[in-house]
N, C-alpha and C positions, 0 to 999 in steps of 0.2 A: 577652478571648475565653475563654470555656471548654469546655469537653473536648467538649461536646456540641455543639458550633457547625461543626465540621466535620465535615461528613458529606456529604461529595458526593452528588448524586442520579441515581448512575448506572441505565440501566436491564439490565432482567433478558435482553438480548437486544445480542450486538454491531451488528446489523442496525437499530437501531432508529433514526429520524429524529432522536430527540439524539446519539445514536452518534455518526450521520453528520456533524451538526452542526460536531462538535469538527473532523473534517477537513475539511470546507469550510472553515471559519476558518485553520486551520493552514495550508490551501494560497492562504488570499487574503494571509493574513501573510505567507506565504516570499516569496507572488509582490509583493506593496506594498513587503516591508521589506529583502529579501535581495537584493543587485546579484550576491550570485558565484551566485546561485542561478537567474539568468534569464537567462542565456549560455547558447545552444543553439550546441552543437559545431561544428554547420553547416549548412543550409538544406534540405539531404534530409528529404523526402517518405517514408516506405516505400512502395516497389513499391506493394503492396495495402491498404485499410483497410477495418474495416468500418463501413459509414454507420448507425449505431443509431436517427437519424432523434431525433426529441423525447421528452419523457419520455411523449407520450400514443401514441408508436408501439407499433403489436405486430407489425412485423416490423424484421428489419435485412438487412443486402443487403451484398455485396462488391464494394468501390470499386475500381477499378484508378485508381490516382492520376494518372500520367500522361495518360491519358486525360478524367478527368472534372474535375482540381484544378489549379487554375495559379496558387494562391498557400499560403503557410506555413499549414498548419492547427493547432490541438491537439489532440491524439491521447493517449488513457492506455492504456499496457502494461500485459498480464496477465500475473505473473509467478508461476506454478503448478507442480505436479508431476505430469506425465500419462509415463503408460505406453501405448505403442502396441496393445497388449493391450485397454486400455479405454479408447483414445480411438475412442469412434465417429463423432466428427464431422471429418471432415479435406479440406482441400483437394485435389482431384486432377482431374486429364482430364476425368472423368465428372460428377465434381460442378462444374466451374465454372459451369455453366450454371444450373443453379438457384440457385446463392449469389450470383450477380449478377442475377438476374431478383428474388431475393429470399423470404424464409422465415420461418415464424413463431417468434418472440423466446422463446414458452413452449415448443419443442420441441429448445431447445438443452440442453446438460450442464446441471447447476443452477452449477457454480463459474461458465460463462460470465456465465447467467442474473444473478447476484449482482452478478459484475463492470459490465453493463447497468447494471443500479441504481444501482451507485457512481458509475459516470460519469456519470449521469443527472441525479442528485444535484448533482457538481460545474458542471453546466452544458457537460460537454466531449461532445460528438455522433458522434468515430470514436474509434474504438477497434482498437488490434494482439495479434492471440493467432495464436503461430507455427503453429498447426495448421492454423488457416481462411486464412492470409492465406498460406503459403507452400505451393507444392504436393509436397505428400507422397509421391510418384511421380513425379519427375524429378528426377536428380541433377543436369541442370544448371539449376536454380531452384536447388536448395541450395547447390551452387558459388558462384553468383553471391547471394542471401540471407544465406549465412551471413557472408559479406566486409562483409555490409551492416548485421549487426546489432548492433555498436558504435553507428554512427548513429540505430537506431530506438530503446533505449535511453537515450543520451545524448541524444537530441532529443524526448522524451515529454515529455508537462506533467508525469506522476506516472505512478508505477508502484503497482499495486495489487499486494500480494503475499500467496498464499493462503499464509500462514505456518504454519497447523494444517491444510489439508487435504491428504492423500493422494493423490485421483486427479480427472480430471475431475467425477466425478459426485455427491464430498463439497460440500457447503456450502461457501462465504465463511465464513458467518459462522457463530458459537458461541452457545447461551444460555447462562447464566452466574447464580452468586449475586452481587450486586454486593458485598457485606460481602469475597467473597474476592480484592478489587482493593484492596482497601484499604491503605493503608501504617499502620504505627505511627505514634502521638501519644505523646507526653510531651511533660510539663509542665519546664521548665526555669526553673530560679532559682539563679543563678553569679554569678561573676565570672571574669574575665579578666584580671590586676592591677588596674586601676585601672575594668574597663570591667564593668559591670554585662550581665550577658544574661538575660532572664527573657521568658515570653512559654512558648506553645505549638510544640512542633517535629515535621514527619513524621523518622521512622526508615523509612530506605529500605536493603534489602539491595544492595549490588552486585552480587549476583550474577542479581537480578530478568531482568535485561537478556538476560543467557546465555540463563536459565531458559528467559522468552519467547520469544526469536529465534534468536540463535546456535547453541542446540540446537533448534531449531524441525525439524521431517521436512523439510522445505521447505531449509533451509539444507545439508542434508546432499547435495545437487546442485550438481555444482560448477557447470552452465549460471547457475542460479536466484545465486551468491554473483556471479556474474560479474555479472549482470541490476545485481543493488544497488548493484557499484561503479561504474557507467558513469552512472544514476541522478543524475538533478536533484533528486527526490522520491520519495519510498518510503510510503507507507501499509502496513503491515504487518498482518495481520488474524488476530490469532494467537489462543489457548484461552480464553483468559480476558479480553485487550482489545486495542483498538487502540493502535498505537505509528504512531509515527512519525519521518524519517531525511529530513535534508534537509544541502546543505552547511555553514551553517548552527546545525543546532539538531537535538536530539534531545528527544522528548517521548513521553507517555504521555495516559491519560484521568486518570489522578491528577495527573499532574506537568505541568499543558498549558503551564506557562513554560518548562521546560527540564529534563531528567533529568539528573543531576549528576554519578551513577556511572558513566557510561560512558567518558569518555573520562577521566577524575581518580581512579577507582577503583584498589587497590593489591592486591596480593594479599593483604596481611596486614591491611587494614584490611577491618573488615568489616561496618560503616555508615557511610556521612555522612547528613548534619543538613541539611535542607535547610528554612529556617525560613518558615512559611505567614506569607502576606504579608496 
């Protein structure tokens, strides 16, 4: 192999249909290959969902489950950072009427919009985002909602998480140089007593991982760290690329086998080797 043979062809845009590509695989792999990762908690429904209808819909509408659903659906969480300040789209009294009569998909926030897409993408048709789906003006919804959303969490197919946006009405997704997702190459030619290693290797920092996520705006919510640990699957949508957080497996757009540093990283080491296959 030589130095020039690896070069992923990532593109100039986290949005874009290879983008998305790599997490539809990742979530047919979790769901084909992973047994601790397709245990849903328990058979709860949320309250509300929104019916986003096919990828050729241009509107979505607000399911009251109980009423319209009488078997296990899947469902992917939107897990974002909105201030009531600038959330203008919310559940209440006065609007439940038109969000179950139904409304058009291009007059929502863009991070909703986005999120649309992704699940569109994966083939999954409802969708939970706590602003639309629980009402905003009655404390006793949120009494009874809030007791309930360990369940809508732990029982999503995946959680999409806007990990670089701010507020409702930032983007999902990033454009991007793809050259700056890159990990370090070198060349290697060793030994290890007796055992020869030569070959090409990525240099991955450990700290990548923080960088991306951990310090992510998004993380800095303690609602949103709560969202990730209850989580079957996490899509992460952060600056520069997609990650991903499954029971499972941790991955990247560079590392789509498995990211190394995160749970074997030390503080004092400050690469592993992680050798392309």
């Amino acid at each position: 192999m030589s130095q020039r043979s690896y070069r992923p062809n990532h593109d100039w845009s986290t949005s874009s249909s290879k983008t998305l590509q790599s997490a539809k695989e990742w979530c047919k792999t979790c769901e084909a290959t992973h047994e601790a990762c397709n245990k849903r908690k328990s058979d709860e429904t949320p309250t509300r969902l929104l019916d986003i209808g096919s990828p050729e819909s241009t509107q979505w509408r607000l399911c009251f489950t109980a009423e319209e659903i009488n078997e296990l659906v899947k469902f992917i969480v939107r897990s974002y950072r909105w201030r009531p300040q600038s959330q203008a789209l919310m559940l209440s009294t006065s609007t439940q009427r038109p969000f179950r009569n139904g409304l058009p998909i291009s007059e929502l926030p863009q991070t909703f919009k986005d999120a649309i897409k992704v699940a569109h993408f994966l083939g999954v048709l409802n969708l939970w985002i706590d602003a639309v789906c629980s009402f905003q003006d009655s404390p006793q919804d949120w009494e009874y909602e809030s007791k309930m959303m360990s369940a809508v969490y732990s029982n999503a197919y995946c959680i999409t998480a806007a990990a670089a946006s701010t507020e409702p009405n930032d983007s999902l997704f990033r454009k991007r140089n793809p050259e700056d997702i890159l990990p370090g190459l070198a060349e290697v030619n060793t030994k290890q007593g007796d055992i020869s290693i030569r070959g090409f290797f990525l240099l991955i920092t450990h700290k990548s991982w923080q960088r991306e996520l951990q310090a992510s705006v998004l993380q800095s919510r303690g609602w949103c760290s709560q969202e990730r640990i209850l989580a079957l699957r996490v899509l992460h949508f952060g600056e520069r690329q997609l990650s991903w957080e499954c029971g499972t497996s941790v991955r990247n757009e560079c590392l789509v086998d498995n990211f190394p540093a995160v749970q074997l990283a030390h503080e004092k080491l400050h690469f592993r080797i992680a050798a392309i296959s």
